[in-house]
C-alpha positions in Angstrom: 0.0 0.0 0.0 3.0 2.5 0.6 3.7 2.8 -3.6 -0.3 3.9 -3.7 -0.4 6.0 -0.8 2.8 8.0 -2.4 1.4 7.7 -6.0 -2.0 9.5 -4.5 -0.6 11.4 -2.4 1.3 13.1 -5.4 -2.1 14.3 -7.2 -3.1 17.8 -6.5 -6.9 17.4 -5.4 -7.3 13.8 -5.1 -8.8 14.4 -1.4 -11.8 16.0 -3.2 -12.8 12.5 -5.3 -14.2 10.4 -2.5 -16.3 13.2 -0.5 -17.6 14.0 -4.2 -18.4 10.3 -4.4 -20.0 10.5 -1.1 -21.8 13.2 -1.7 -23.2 12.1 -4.9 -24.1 8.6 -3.3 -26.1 9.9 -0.5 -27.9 13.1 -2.9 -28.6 9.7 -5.2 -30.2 7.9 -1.9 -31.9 10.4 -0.7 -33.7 11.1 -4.3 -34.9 7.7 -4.5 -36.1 7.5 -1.2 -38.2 10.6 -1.6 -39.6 9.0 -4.7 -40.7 5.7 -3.5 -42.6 7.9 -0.8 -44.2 10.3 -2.8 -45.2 7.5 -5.4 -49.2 7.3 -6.0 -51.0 4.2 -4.8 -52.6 4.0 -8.5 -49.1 4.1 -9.9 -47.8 1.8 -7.1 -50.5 -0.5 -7.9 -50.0 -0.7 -11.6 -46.2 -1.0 -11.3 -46.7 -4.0 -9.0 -49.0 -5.8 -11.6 -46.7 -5.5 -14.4 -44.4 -8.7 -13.5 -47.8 -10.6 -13.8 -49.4 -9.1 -16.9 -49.3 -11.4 -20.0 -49.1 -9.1 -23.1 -49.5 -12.7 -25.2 -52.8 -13.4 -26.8 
């Protein structure tokens, strides 16, 4: 691990990479989270039939 810890620690900014990563994870959570709340119960329901519905005739 010492040649990567030197080989990042010679790249100007490369602290900045995992908080973005982080902070784009949990922005990415939290969206999806709020969605699946907010969803309508029609919408919910129609969305949980679709697995079962045969579009065969």
């Amino acid at each position: 691990m010492g040649i990567v810890t030197r080989l990042f620690n010679d790249i100007e900014g490369i602290y900045w990479f995992p908080i973005i990563a982080l902070v784009l994870f949990i922005l990415l959570f939290v969206v999806m989270v709020v969605h699946t709340l907010t969803i309508n119960k029609t919408r919910d329901q129609e969305l949980s039939r679709m697995p079962l519905d045969s579009d065969e005739e």
